[in-house]
N, C-alpha and C positions, 0 to 999 in steps of 0.2 A: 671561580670560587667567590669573587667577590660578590657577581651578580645574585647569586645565591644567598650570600649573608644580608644583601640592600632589599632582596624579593621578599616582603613579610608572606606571601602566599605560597611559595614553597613547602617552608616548614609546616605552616597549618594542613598541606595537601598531607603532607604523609604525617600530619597528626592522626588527620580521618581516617586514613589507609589502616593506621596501628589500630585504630579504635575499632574500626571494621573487622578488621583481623581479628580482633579477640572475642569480637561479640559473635562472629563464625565458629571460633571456637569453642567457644562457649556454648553453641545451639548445638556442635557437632557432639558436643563430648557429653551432654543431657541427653540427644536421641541416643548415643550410644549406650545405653544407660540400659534401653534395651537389652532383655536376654530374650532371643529367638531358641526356639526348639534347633535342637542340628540338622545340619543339609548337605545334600551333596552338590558339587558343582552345577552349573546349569547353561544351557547355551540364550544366545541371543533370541527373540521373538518366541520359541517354544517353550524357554524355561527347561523343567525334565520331565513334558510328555515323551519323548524318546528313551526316555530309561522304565517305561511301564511293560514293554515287551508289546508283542501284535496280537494275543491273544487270551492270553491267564495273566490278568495283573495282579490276581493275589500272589501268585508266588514272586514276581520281580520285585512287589514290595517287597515279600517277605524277604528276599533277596538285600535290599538297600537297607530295609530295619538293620539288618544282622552289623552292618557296618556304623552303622549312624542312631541304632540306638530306637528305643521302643515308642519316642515321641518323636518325631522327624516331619520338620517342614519341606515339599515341595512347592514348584509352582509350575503351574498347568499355563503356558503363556504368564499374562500379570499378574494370575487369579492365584491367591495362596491357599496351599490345600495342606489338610492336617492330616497326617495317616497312623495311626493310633496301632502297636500290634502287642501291648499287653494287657492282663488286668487290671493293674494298678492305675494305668491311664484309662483305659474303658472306663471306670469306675468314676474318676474324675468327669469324665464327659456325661457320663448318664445318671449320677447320683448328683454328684457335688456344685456341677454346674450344669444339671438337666435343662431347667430353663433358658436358662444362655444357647445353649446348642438344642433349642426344641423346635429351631426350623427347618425346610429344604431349601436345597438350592433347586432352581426351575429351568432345566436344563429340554433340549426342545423335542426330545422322543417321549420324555416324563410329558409335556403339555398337550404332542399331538396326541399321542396314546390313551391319553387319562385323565380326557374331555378336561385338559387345563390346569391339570391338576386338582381336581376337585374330589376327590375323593380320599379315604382317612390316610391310608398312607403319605403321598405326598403332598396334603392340603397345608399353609401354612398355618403354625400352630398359631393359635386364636382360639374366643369362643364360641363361634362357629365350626372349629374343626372339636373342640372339646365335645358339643352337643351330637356332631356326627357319632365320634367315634363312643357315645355313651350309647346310643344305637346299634349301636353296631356287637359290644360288650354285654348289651343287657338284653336287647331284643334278638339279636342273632345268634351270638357265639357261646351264650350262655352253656352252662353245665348241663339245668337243665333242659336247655333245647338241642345242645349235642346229644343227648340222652335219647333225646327223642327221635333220631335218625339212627339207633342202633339196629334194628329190623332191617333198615336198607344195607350197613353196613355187613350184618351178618347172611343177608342174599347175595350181593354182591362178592363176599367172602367166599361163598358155597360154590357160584358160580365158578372163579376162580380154580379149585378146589377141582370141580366137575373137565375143566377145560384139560388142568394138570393130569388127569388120570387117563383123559382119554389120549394123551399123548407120550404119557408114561412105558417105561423100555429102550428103544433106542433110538428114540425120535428126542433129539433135544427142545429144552422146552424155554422160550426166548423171554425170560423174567423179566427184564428192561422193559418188552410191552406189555406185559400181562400188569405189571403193576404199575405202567402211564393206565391202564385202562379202568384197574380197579379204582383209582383216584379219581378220574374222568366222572365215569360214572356215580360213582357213592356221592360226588359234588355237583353231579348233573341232576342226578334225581330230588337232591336236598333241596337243592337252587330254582330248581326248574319247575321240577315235579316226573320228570324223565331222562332219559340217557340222552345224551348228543349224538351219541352214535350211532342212533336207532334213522338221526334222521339226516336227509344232505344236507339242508344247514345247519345240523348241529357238526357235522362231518367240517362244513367248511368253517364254523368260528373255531374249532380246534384247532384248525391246520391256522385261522390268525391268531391265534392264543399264544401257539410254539414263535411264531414269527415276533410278535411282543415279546415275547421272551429273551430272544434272540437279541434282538433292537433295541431292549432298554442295558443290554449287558456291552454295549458298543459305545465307546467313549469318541464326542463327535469335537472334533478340533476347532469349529464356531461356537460351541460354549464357552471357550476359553480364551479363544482370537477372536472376536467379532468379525473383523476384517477379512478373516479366512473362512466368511460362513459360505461363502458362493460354492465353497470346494465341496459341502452336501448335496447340491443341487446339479454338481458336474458326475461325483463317482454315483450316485442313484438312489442313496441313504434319506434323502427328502422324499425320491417318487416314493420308494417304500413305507417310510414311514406313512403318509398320507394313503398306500393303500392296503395297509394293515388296520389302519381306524377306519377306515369305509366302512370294511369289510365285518370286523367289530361290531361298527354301529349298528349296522342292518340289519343282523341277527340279533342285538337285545333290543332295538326297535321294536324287529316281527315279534321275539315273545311278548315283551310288554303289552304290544296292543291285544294280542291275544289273550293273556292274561287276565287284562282289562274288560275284554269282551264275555269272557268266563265266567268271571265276578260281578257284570252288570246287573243289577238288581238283587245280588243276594247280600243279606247280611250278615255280617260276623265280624268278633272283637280282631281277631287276629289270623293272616293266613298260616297254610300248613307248611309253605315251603319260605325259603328266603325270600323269592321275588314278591311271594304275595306281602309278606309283613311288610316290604319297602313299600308297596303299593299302597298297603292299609295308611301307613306313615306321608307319604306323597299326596294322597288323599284327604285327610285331613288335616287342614289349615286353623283348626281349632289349638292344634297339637302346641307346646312350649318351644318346639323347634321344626322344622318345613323344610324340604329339602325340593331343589328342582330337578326338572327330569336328568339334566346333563349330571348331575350330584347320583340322582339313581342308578344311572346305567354304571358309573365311577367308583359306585360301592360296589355294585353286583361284581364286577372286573374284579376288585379287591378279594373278596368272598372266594371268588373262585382262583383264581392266582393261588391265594395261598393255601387253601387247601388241594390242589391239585398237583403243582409242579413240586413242593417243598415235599408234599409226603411222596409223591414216586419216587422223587431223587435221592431221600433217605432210605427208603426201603428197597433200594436197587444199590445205593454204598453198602448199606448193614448186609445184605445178601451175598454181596460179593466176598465183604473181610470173613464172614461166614464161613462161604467154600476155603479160606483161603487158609480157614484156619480149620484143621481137619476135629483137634482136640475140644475148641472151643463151641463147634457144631454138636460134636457127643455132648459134653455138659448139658448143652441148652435144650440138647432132645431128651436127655434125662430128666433134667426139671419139668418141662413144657408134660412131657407123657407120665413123671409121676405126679404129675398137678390134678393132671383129666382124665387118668384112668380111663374107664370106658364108656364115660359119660358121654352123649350123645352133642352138645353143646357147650363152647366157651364162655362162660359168664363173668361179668367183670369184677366178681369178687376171684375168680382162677387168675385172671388177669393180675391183679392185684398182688398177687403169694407169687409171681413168677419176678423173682427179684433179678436174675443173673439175665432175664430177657430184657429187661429195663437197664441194666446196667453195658449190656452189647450194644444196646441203640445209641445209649450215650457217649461208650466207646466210637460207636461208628461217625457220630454226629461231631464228635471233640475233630476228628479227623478230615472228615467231609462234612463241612457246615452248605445245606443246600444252598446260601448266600455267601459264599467266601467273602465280599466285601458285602458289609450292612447297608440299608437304605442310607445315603448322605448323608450329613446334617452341615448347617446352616449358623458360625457365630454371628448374633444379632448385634453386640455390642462387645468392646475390649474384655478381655479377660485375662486373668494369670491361671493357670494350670499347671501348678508343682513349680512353680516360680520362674515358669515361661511366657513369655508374653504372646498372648495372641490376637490379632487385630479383627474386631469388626470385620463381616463376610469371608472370612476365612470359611475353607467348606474342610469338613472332618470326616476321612473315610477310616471306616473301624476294620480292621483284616482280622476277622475272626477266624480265616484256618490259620492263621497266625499265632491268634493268641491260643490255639491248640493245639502249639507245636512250639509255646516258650517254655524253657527249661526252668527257669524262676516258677511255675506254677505247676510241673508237670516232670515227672520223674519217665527216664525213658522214653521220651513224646514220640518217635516215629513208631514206638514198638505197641500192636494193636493187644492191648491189656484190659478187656475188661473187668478182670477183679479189682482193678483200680478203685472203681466206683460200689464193691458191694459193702465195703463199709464208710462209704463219704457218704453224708449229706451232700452236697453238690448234685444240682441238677438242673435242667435249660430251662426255668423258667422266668428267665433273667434277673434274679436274683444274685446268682455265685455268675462273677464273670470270668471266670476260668474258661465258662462252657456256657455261651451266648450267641447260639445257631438261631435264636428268632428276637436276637436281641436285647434289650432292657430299657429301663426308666420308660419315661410318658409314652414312648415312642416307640416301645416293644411293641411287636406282633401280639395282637389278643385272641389269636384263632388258635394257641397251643394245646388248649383242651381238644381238639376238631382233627388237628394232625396227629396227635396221640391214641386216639382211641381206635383211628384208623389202622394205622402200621401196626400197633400190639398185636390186634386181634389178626390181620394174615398172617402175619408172619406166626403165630402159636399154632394156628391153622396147618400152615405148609409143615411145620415143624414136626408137628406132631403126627401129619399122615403119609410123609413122604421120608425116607433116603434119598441124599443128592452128594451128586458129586459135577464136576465139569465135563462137558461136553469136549469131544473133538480129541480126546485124550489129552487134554491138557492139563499139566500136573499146578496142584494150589499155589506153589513158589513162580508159575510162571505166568501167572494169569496177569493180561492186562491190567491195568489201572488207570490209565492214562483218561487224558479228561476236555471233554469236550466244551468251546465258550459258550459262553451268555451271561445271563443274569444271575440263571440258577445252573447252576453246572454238575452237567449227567455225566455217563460213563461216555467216553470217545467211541466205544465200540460198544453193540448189545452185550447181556449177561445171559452167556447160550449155559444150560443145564439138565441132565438126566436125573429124573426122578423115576422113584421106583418105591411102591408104596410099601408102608411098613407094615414089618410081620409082627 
């Protein structure tokens, strides 16, 4: 004790000590200052990729939301990921604070796949991706250039139409392909100027098309873990990836060049098909904005993606709740056939007057959104969201069959109602985020004109010249539902059905 009172350096040691101590506490109790979104527990090095499930992460979210609440931070390894499953937060992230969340994350099946990301979906947001996707809006997707591929639409339709008849009685008629093919095509002749499946390499970028599909809907555990990236290059998730873009690249190379060799020496302001106006655009360097070839082939991918897989997938859910629903089939055949009487042809003012078919798709769409989780996004910098904190590269996953099954927005949500919709305004064109199957703010889908005009018209088509019921004697309360992974998520099993044309 004495030594202690004669040591002037003692007591200054555990002066610093105190001093230290407070100024810790002081730093601990400002960070804590933070308000994080709620979480649920997490283990060491994974974080809670183990609570995403092995196959449908939309519903294990949906799962964890219910517990933790509609804005819920996980973390994927280090990486913090925001998963968003109502309205009121959608709305925040794509209205309020659009620009903050207008990037992607670059994840490595998005880079192989999608020549690097260069094209409008996943490019980052910039004015370079601005100028793409004003091309893509004006020159491509337009109203009136969807307008202009109604003629394919309505052959393609016919066809359709002709296939069902001759298979009509008691031959089931397997809707799940008949309507991958009407999509296929109607986007193959747009894009191309022909069907794919007229020819073997169109035959084979389909069959990589479904595989991209497949492989962008697989969440790879070296996005998340660096460390752990070796583990894609052992299960086989790398060879694949690399020969799904091969395979890809080879067939919009050969069209291109052929394209190119088509168009050599002719002149004209703009081509007829997608590929050509990207050409005309590639080709001229005069142009306010230039795009290179790897950007071309990255658009074309886009173009067709979304009008292909998103409308089959919709028009084989809508077809399904359909059968499932015996009553709501009568309505739709009543309106659909007192709309067209015996008119020879659907026209898009019939289209228009068929409100309760618009309002079934909607139904079907609020339920089966073809993207159950929305493309990423990407916080650029801090942000508060409803007076949560969220940090820089935080990545924000949107569960839209989510928010089409919260009670806060949705009265009765599992129960398939489309009278819901005949007297809401509400509808997907991501505006009302209730019902946002292709999205919203800068970073909505612009091909919704494209996927709408297609599905109306078959399905007013089938509607109106067949009787259907289920194949195999299966009654409507028993029909599968169940749902097959990826990106965009079909039925697990085809849509087998008996039609029988009406009297």
């Amino acid at each position: 004790m004495e030594e202690i009172q004669q040591n002037p350096f003692i007591p200054m040691a555990l002066l610093s000590l105190l001093l230290l101590l407070s100024i810790t506490r002081i730093f601990l109790k400002s960070s804590s200052k933070k308000k994080l979104p709620p979480s649920p527990p997490k283990l060491p090095i994974i974080g809670n990729l183990h609570q995403l499930g092995s196959s449908l992460p939309h519903r294990s979210l949906h799962s964890l939301a219910k517990k933790h609440g509609p804005l819920m931070l996980l973390h994927f390894g280090s990486v913090p990921v925001l998963i968003v499953s109502s309205a009121e937060f959608a709305r925040e992230i794509m209205v309020t604070h659009d620009t903050t969340f207008a990037n992607r994350p670059r994840f490595k099946a998005m880079m192989k796949l999608v020549y690097g990301c260069r094209d409008v979906a996943f490019l980052p947001y910039g004015e370079y991706w601005r100028r793409l996707r004003s091309i893509v809006v004006l020159q491509l997707l337009s109203n009136k250039r969807v307008q202009s591929y109604r003629a394919i639409r309505e052959e393609e339709a016919a066809l359709i139409v002709k296939k069902v008849l001759e298979t009509s009685g008691n031959t089931a008629v397997d809707l799940s392909a008949m309507f991958e093919s009407f999509s296929n095509d109607v986007i193959g002749r747009s894009a191309f100027g022909g069907k794919l499946s007229d020819s073997e390499n169109g035959k084979k970028f389909l069959e990589a098309m479904a595989d991209l599909m497949k492989l962008l809907g697989i969440i790879d555990i070296g996005d998340f873990i660096a460390w752990l990236g070796w583990i894609g290059r052992v299960n086989g998730f790398d060879r694949r990836l690399d020969d799904t873009a091969k395979r890809i690249d080879l067939v919009l190379e050969s069209v291109i060049q052929e394209r190119m060799l088509e168009k050599k020496g002719v002149k004209e302001e703009s081509g007829e098909h997608f590929v050509d106006i990207l050409l005309d655009i590639y080709n001229h360097t005069t142009l306010d904005v230039s795009i290179d070839r790897d950007s071309l082939k990255a658009i074309i991918l886009d173009v067709f993606v979304g009008g292909t897989d998103t409308i089959s997938t919709t028009m084989e859910w809508t077809m399904s709740e359909i059968l499932r629903h015996p009553k709501v089939m009568k309505k739709l055949q009543q309106e659909v056939r007192g709309i067209l009487k015996q008119k020879p042809e659907i026209t898009d003012d019939d289209l228009q007057k068929m409100h309760y078919l618009k309002a079934v798709i909607k139904e079907a769409m609020r339920l089966h959104p073809p993207l159950p989780l929305l493309l990423p996004r990407l916080a650029s910098k801090d942000v508060q969201v409803k007076g949560f904190d969220i940090s820089a590269g935080t990545i924000v996953m949107i569960n839209a069959w989510a928010i089409g099954r919260d009670l806060v927005s949705w009265d009765k949500p599992e129960t398939f109602m489309p009278e819901r919709f005949l007297n809401s305004s509400i509808d997907f064109k991501g505006l009302d985020f209730e019902l946002i199957p292709f999205g919203g703010g800068r970073r909505g889908c612009p091909g919704i004109t494209l996927a709408s005009a297609g599905m109306e018209l078959l399905l007013a088509d089938l509607l109106r010249k067949f009787d259907w019921k289920l194949a195999n004697g299966v009654e409507p309360k028993d029909l599968d539902m169940s749902e097959s992974p990826g990106m965009t998520v079909h039925r697990a099993v085809p849509l087998l059905a008996l039609a029988s044309p009406a009297t």
